[in-house]
NUGU-86974 format. One record per atom (N, C-alpha, C): atom name; chain; y, z, x. Coordinates in Angstrom, 1 decimal, padded with zeros to 4 digits, m for minus. Last residue first. Layout:
% NUGU-86974
ATOM;CA;A;Y;Z;X
...
This chain:
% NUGU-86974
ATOM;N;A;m131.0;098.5;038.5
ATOM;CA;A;m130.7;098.1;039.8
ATOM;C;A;m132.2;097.9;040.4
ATOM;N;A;m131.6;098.8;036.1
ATOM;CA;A;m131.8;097.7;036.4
ATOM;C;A;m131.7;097.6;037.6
ATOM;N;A;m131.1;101.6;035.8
ATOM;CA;A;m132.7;101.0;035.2
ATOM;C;A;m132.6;099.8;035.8
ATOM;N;A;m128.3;101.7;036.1
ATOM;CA;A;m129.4;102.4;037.2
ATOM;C;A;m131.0;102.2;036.7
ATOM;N;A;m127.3;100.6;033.9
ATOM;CA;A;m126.7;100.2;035.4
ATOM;C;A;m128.4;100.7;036.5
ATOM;N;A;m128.6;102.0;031.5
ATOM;CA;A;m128.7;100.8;032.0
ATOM;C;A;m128.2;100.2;033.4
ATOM;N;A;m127.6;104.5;032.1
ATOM;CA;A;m128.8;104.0;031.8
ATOM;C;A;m129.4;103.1;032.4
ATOM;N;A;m124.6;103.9;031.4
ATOM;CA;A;m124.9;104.6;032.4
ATOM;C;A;m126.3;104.1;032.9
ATOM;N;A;m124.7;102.3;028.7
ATOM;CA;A;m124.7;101.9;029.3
ATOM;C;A;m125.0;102.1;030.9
ATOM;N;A;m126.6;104.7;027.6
ATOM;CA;A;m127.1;103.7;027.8
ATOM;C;A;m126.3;102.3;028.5
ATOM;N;A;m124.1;106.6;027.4
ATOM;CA;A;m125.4;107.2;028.1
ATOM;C;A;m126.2;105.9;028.1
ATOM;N;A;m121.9;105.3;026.2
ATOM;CA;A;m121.7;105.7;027.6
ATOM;C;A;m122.9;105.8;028.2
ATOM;N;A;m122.8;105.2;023.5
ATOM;CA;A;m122.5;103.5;024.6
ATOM;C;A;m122.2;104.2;026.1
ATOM;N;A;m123.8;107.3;022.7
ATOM;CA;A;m124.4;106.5;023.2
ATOM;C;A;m124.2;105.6;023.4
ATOM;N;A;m120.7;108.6;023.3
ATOM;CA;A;m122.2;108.9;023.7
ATOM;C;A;m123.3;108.4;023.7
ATOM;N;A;m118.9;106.9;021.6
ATOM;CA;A;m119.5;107.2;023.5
ATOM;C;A;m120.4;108.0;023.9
ATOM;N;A;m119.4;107.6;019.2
ATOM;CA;A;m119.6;106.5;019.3
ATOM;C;A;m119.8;106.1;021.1
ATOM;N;A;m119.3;110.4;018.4
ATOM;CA;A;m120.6;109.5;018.3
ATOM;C;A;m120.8;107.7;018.5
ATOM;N;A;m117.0;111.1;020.2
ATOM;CA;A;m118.1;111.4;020.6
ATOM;C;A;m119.4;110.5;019.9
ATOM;N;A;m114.6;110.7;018.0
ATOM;CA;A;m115.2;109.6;019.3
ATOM;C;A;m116.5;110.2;020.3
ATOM;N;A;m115.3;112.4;016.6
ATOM;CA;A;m115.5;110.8;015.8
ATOM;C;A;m115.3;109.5;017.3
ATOM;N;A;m114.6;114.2;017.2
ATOM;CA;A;m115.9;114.1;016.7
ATOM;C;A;m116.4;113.0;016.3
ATOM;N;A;m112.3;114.3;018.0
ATOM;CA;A;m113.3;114.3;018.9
ATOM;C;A;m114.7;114.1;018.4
ATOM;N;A;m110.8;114.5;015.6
ATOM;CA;A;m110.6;113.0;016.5
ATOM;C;A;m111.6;113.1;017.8
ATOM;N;A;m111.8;116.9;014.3
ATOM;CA;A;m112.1;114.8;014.1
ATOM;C;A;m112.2;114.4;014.7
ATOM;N;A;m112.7;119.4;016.8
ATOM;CA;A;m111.2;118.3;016.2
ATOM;C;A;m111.9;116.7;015.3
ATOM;N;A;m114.7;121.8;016.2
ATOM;CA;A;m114.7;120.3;016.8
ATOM;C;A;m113.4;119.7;015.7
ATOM;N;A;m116.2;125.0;016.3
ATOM;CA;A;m114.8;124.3;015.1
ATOM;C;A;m115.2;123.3;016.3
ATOM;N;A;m119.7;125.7;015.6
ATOM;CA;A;m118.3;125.8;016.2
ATOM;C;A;m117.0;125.3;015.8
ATOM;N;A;m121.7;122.9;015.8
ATOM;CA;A;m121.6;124.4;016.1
ATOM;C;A;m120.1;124.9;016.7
ATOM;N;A;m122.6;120.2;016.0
ATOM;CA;A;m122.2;120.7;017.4
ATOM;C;A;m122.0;122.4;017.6
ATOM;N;A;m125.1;118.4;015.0
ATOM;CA;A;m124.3;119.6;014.3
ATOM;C;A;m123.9;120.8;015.3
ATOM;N;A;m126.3;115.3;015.2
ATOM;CA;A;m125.9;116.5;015.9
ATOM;C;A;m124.6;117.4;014.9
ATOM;N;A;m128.2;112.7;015.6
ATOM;CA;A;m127.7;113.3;014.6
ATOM;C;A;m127.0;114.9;014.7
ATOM;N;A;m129.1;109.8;016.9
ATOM;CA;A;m129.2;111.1;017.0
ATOM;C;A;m128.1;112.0;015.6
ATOM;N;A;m130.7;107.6;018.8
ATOM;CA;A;m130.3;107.7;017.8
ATOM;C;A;m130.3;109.4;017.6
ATOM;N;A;m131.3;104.7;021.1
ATOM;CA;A;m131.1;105.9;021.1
ATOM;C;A;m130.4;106.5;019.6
ATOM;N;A;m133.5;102.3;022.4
ATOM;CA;A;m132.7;102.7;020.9
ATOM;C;A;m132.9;104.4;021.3
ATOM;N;A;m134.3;099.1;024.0
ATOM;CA;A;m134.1;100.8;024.3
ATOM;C;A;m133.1;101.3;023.2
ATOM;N;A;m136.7;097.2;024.9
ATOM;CA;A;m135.4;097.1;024.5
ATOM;C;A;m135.6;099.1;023.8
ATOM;N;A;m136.9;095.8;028.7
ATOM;CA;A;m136.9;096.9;027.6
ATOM;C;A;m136.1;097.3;026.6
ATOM;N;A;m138.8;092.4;029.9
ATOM;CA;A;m137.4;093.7;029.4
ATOM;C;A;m138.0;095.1;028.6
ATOM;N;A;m140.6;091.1;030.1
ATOM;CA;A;m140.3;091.4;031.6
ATOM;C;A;m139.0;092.4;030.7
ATOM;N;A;m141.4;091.5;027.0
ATOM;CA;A;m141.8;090.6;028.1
ATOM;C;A;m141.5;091.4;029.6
ATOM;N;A;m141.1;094.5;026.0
ATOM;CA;A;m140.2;093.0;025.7
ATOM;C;A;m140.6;092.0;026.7
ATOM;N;A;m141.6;097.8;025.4
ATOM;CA;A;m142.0;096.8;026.1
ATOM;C;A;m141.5;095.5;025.1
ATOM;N;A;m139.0;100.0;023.4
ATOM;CA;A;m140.5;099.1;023.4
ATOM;C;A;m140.3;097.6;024.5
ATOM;N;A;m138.3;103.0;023.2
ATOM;CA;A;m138.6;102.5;024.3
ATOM;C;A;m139.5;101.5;023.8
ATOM;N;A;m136.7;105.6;021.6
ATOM;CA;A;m137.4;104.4;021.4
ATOM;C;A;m137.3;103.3;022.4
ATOM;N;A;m135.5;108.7;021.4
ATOM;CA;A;m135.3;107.7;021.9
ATOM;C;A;m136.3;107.2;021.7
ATOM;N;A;m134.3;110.7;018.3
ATOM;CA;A;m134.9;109.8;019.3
ATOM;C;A;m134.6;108.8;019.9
ATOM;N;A;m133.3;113.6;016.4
ATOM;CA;A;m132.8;112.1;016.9
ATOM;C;A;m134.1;111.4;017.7
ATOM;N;A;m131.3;115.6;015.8
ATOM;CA;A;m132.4;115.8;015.4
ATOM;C;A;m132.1;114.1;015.5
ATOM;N;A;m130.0;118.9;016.1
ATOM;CA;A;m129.6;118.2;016.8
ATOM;C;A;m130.7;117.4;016.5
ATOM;N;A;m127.4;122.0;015.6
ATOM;CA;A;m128.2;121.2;015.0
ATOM;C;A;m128.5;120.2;016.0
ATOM;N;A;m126.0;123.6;017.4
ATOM;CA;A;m126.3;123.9;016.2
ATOM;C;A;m127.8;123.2;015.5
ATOM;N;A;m124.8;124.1;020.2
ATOM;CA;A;m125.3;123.3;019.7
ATOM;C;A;m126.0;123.6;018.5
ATOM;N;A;m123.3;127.7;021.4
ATOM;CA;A;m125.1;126.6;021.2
ATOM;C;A;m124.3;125.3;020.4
ATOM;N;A;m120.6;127.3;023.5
ATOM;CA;A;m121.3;127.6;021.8
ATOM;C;A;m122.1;126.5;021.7
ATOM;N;A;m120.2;129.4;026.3
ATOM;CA;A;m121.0;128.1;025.8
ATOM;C;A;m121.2;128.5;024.0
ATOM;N;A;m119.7;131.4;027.4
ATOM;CA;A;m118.6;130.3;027.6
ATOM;C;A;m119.2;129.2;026.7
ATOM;N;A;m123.0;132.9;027.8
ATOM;CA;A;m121.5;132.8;027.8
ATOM;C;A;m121.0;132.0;028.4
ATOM;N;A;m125.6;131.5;026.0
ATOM;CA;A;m125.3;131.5;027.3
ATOM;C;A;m123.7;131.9;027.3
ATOM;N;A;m128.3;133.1;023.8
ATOM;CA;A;m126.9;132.4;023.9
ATOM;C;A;m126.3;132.4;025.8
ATOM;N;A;m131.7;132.5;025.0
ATOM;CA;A;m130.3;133.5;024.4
ATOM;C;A;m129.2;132.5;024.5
ATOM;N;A;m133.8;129.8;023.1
ATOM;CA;A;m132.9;130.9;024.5
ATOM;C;A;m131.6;131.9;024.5
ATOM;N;A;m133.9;129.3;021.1
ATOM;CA;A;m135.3;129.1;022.0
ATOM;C;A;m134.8;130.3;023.3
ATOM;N;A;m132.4;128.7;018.5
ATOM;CA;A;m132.4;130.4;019.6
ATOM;C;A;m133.9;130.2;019.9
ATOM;N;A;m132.3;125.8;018.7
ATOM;CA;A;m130.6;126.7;019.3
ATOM;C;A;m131.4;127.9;019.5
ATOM;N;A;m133.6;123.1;019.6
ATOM;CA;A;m134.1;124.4;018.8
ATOM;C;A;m133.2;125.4;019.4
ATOM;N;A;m133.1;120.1;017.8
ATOM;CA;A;m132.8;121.2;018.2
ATOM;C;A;m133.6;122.1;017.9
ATOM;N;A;m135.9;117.3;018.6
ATOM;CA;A;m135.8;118.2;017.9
ATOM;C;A;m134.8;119.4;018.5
ATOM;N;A;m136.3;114.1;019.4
ATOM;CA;A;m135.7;115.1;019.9
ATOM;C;A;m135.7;116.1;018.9
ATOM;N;A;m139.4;112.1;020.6
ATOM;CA;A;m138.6;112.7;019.3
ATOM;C;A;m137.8;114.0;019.8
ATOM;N;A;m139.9;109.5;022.0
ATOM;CA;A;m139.5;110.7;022.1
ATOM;C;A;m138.6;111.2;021.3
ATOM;N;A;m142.1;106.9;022.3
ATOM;CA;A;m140.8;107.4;021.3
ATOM;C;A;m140.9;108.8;022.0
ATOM;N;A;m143.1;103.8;023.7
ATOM;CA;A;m142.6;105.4;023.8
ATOM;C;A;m141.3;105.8;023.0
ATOM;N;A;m145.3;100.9;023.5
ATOM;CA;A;m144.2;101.5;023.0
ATOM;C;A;m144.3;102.7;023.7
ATOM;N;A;m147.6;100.1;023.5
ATOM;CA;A;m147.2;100.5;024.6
ATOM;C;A;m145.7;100.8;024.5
ATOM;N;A;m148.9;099.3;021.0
ATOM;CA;A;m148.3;098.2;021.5
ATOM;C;A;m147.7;098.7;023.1
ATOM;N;A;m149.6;102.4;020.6
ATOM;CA;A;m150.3;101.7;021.2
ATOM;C;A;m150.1;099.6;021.2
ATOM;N;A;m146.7;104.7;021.7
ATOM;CA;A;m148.0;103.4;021.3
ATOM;C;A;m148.6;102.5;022.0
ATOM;N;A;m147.1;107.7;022.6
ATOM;CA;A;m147.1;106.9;023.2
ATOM;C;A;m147.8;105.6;022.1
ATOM;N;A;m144.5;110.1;022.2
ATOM;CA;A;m145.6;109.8;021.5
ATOM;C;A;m145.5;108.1;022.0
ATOM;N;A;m143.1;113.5;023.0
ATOM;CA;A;m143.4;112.1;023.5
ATOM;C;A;m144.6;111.4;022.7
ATOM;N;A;m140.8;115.4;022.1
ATOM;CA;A;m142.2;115.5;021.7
ATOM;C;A;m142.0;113.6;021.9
ATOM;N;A;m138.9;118.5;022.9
ATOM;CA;A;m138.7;117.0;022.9
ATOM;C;A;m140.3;116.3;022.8
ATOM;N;A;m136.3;120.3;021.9
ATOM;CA;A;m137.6;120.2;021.9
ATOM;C;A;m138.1;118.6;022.1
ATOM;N;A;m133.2;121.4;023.7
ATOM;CA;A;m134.0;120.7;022.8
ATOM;C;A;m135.3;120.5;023.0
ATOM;N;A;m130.6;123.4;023.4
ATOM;CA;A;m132.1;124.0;023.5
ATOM;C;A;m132.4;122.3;022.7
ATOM;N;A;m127.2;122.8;024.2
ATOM;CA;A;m128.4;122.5;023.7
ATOM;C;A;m129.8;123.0;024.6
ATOM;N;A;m123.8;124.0;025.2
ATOM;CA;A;m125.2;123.7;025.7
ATOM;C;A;m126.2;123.7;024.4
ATOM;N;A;m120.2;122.7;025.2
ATOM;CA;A;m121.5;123.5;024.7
ATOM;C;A;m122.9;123.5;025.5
ATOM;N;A;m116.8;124.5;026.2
ATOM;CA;A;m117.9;123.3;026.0
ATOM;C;A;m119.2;124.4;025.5
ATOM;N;A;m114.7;124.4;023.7
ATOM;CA;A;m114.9;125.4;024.5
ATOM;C;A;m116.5;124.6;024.8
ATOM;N;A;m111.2;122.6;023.6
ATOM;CA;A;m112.8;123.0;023.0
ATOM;C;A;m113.8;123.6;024.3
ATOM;N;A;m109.1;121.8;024.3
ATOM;CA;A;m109.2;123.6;024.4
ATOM;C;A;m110.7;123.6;023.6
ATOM;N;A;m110.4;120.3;027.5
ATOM;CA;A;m109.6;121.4;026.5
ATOM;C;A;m108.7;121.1;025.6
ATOM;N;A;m113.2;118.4;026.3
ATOM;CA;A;m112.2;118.2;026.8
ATOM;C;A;m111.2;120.1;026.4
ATOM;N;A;m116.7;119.6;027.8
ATOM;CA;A;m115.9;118.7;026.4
ATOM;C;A;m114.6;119.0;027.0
ATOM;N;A;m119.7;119.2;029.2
ATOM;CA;A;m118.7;119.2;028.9
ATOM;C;A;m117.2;118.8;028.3
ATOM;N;A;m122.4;120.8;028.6
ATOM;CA;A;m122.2;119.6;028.3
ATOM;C;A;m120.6;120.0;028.4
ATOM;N;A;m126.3;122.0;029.5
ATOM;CA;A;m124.7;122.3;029.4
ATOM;C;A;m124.2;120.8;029.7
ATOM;N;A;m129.2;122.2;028.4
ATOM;CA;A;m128.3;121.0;028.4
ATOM;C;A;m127.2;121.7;028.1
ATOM;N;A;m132.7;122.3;028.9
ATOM;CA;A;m131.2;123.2;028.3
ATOM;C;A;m131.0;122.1;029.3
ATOM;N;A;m136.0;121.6;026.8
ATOM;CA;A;m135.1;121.4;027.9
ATOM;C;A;m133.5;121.8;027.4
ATOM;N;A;m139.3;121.4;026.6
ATOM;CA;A;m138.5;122.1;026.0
ATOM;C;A;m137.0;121.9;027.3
ATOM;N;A;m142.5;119.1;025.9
ATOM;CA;A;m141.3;119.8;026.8
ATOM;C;A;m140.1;120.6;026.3
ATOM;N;A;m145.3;117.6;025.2
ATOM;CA;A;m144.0;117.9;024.4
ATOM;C;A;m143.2;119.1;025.7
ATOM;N;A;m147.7;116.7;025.6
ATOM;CA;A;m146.5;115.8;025.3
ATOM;C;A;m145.2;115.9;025.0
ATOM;N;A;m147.9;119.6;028.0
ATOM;CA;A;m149.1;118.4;026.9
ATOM;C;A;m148.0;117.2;026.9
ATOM;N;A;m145.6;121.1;028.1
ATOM;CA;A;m146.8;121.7;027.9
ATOM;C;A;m147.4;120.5;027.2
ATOM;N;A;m142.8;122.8;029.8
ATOM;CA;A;m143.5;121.6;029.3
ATOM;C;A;m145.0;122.1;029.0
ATOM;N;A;m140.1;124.1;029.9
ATOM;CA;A;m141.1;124.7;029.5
ATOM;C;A;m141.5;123.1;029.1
ATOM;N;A;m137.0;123.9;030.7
ATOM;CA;A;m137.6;125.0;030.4
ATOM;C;A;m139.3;125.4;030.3
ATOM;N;A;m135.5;121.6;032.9
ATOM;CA;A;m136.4;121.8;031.7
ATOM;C;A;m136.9;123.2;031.7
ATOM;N;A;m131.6;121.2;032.7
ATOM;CA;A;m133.0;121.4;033.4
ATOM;C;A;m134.1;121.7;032.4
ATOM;N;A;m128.4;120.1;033.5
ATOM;CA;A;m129.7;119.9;032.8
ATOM;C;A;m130.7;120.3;033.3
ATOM;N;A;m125.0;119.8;033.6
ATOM;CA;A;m126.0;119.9;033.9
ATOM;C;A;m127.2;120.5;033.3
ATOM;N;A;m123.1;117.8;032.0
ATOM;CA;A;m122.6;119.1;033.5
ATOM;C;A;m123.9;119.5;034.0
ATOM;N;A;m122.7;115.1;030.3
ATOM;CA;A;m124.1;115.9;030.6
ATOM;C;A;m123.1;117.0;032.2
ATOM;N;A;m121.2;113.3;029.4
ATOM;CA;A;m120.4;114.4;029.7
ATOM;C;A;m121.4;115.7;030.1
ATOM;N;A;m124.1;111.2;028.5
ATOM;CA;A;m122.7;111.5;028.2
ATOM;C;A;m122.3;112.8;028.0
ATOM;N;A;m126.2;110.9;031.3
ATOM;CA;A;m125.9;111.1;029.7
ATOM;C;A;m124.5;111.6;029.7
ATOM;N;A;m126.4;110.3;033.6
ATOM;CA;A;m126.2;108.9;033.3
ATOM;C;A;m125.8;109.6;031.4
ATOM;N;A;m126.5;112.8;035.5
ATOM;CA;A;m125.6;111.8;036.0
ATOM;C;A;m125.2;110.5;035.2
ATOM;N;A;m128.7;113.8;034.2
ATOM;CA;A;m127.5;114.5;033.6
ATOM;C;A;m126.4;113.1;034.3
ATOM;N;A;m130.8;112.8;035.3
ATOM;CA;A;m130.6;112.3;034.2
ATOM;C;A;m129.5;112.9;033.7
ATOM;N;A;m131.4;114.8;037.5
ATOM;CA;A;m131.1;113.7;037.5
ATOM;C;A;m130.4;113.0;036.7
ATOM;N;A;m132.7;116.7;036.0
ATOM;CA;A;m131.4;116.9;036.5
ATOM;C;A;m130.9;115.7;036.8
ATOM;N;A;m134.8;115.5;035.1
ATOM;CA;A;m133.7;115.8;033.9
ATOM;C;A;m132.7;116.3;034.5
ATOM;N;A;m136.6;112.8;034.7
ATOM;CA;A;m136.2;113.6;035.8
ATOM;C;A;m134.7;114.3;035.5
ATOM;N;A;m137.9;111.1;032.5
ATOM;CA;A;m138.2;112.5;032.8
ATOM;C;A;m137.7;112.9;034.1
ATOM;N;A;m136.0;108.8;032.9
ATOM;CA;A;m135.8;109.9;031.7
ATOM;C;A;m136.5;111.4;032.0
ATOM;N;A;m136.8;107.5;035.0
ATOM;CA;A;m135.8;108.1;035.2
ATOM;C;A;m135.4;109.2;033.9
ATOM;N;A;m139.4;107.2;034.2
ATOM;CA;A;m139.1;107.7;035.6
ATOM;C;A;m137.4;108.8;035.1
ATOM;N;A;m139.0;105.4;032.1
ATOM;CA;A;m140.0;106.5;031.9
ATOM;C;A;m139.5;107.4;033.2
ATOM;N;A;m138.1;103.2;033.3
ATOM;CA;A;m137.3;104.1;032.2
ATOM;C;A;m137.8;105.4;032.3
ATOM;N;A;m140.2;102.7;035.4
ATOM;CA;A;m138.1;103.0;035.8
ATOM;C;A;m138.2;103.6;034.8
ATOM;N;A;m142.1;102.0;033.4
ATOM;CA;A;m142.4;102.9;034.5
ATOM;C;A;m141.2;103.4;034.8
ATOM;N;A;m141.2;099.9;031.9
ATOM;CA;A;m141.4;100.7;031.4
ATOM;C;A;m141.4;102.1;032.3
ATOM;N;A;m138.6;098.1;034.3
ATOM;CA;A;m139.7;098.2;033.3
ATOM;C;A;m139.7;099.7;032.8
ATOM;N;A;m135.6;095.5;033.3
ATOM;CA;A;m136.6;096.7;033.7
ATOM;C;A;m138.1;097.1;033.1
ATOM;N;A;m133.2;094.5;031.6
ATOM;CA;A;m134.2;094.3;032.2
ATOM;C;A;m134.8;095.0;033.4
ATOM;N;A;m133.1;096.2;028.4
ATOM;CA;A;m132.8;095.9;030.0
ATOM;C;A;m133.7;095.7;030.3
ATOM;N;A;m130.7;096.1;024.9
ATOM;CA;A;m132.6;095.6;026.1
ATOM;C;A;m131.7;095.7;027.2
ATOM;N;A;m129.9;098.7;022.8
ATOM;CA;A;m129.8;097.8;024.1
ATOM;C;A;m130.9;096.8;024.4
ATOM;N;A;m128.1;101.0;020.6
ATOM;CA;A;m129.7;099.5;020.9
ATOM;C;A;m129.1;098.9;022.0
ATOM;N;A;m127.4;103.9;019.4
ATOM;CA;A;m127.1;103.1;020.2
ATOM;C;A;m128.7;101.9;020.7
ATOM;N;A;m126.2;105.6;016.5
ATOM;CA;A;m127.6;104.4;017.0
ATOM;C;A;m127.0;103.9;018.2
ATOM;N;A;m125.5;108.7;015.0
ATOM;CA;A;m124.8;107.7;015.7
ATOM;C;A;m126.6;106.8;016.5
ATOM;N;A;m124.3;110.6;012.0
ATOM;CA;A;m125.3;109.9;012.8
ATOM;C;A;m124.9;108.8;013.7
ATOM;N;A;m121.3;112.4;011.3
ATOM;CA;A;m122.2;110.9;011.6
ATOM;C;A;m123.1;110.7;012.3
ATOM;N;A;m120.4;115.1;009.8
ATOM;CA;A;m120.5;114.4;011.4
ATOM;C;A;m121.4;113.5;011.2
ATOM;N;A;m120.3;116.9;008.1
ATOM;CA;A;m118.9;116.2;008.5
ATOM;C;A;m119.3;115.8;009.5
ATOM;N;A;m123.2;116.7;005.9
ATOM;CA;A;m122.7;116.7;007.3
ATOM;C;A;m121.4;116.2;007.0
ATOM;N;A;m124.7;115.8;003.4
ATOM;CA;A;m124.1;117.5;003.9
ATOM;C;A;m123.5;117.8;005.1
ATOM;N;A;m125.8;112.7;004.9
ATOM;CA;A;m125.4;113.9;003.5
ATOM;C;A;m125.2;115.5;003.9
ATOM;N;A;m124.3;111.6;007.1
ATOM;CA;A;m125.5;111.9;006.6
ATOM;C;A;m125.1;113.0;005.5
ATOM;N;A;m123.4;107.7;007.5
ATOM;CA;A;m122.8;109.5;007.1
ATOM;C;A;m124.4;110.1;006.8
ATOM;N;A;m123.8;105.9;010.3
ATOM;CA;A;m124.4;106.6;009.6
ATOM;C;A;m123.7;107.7;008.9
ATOM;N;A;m123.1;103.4;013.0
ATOM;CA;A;m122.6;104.8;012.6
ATOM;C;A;m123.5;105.0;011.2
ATOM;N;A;m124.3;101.7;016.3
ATOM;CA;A;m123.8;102.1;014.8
ATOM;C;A;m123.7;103.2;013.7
ATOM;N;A;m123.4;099.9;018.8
ATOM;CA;A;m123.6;100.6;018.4
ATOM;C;A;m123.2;101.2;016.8
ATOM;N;A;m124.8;097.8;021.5
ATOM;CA;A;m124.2;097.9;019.8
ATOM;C;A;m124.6;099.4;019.1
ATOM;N;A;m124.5;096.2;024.5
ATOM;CA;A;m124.8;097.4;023.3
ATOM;C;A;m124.6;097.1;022.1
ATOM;N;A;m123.7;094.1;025.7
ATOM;CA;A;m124.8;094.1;025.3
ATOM;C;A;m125.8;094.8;024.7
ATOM;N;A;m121.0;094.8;026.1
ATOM;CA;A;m121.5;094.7;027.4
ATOM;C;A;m123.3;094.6;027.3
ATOM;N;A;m120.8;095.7;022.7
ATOM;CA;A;m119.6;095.6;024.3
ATOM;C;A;m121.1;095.3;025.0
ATOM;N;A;m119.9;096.7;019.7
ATOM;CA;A;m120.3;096.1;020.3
ATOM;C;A;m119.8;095.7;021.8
ATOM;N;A;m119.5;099.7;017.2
ATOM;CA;A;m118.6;099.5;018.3
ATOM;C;A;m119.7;098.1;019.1
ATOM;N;A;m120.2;100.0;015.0
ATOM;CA;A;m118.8;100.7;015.4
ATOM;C;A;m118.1;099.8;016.7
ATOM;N;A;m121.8;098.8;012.1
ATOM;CA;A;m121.5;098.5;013.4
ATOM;C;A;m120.1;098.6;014.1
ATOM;N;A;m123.1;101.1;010.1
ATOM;CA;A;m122.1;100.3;009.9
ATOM;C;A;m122.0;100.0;011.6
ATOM;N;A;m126.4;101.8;008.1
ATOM;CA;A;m125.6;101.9;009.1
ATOM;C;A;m124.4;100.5;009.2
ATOM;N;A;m127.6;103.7;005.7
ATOM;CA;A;m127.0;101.8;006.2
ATOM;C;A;m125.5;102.3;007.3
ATOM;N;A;m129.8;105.2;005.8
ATOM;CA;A;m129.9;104.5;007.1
ATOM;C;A;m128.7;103.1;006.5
ATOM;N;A;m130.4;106.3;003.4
ATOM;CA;A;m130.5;107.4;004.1
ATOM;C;A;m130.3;106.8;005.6
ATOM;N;A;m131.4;104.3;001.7
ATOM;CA;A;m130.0;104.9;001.1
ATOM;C;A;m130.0;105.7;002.8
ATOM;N;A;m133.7;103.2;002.5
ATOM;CA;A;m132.2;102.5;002.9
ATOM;C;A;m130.7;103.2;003.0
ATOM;N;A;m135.5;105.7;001.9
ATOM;CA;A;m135.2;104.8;003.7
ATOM;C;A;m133.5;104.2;003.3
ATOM;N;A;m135.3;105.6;m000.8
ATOM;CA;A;m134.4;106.7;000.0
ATOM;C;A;m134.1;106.0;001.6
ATOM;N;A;m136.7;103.1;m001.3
ATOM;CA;A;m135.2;103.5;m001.5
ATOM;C;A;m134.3;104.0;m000.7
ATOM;N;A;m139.3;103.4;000.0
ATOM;CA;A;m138.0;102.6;000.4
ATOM;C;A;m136.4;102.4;000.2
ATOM;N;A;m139.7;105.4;m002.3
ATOM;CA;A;m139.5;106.0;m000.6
ATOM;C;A;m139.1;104.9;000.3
ATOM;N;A;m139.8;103.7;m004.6
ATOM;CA;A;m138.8;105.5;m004.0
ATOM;C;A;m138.4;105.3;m002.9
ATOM;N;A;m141.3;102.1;m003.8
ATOM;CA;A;m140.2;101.3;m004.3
ATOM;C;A;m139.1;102.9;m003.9
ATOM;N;A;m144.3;103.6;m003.5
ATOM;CA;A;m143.5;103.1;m001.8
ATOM;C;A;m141.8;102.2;m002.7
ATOM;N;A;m144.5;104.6;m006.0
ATOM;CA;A;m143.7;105.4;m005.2
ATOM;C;A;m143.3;105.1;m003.6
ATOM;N;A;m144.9;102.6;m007.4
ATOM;CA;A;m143.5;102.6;m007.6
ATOM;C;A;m143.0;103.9;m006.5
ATOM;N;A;m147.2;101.2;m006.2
ATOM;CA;A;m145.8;100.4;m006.2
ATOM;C;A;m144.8;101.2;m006.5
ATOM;N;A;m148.9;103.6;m006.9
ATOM;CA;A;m148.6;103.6;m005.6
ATOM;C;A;m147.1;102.2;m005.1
ATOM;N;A;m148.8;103.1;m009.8
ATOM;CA;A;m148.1;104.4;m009.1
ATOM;C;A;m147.9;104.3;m007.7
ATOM;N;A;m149.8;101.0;m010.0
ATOM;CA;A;m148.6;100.9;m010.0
ATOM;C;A;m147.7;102.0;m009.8
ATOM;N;A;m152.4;101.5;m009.0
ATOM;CA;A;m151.4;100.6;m008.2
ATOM;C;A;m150.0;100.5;m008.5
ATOM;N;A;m152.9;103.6;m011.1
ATOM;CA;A;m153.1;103.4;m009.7
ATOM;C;A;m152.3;102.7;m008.6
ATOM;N;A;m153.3;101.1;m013.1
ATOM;CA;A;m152.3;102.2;m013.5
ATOM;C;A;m152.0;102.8;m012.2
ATOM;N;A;m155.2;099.4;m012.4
ATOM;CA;A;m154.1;098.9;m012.6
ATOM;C;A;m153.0;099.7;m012.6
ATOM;N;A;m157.6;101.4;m012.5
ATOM;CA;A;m157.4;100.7;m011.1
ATOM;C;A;m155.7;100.2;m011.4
ATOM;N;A;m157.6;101.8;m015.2
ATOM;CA;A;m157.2;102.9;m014.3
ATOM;C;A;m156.8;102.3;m013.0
């Protein structure tokens, strides 16, 4: 019985590493200035998951600083027009995000749920979750659809190495050719942005 046991628990972490790989081989889009960033199809989507990985030298306290200050923080994320928090409570916060896109796309705003989980190597993940009718629709703006990602923050000696990853269902009609360079500058723009002002 003990043998039979084991081999059910071998074959179902052999599955669920499966699916892990199948569901993450990421391809390397774009490298520059000590980013890298990498793309993803995700099943049922016309839109690619996008990874951006960095280290800076900085500490945990700056990152941490500068992420939870969310108007602020509009100045370093990509095409961010402006940002504020809705509702915090414990580890977890609710926050709107008007975002500007090029004409004739009609720009958007995001409802995201955002749930902070602290390790204990002293790591910080912040899990992003969309939540589109947290708030009435806002006119001129088409909600953000989908949106379901993290940031990853782990202490590195005197550095930080910093992973941003996301997956978005922008809602609306979006051109290819915008959709396909959004997931690659948004997060080389928002971590390289990031990065200039984490280190200074």
């Amino acid at each position: 019985m003990g043998s039979l046991h084991r081999m059910a628990v071998l074959c179902g972490l052999t599955v669920l590493l499966a699916s892990t790989a199948q569901a993450e081989e990421w391809k390397t889009a774009k490298e520059e200035e000590g980013i890298k960033v990498s793309l993803s199809e995700v099943a049922g989507s016309q839109y690619k998951a996008y990874r951006g990985v960095t280290v800076m030298k900085t500490t945990m306290a700056k990152l941490r600083a500068l992420q939870e200050d969310l108007p602020g923080a509009c100045a370093w994320i990509h095409e961010c027009k402006t940002q504020k928090l809705l509702k915090h409570e414990g580890n977890q916060s609710w926050t709107y995000t008007q975002f500007n896109t090029p004409w004739p796309v009609t720009p958007r705003d995001s409802v995201l749920h955002v749930t902070t989980v602290e390790g204990a190597d002293g790591s910080l993940t912040r899990e992003l979750e969309g939540q589109p009718k947290y708030i009435a629709q806002e006119k001129d703006f088409v909600r953000v659809a989908q949106v379901k990602g993290f940031w990853k923050l782990v202490p590195k000696g005197d550095q930080v190495e910093v992973t941003y990853q996301a997956h978005t269902e922008p809602g609306g009609s979006v051109p290819s050719w915008l959709a396909n360079k959004f997931v690659v500058d948004a997060p080389f723009n928002t971590l390289k942005a990031l990065k200039e002002r984490a280190e200074k």
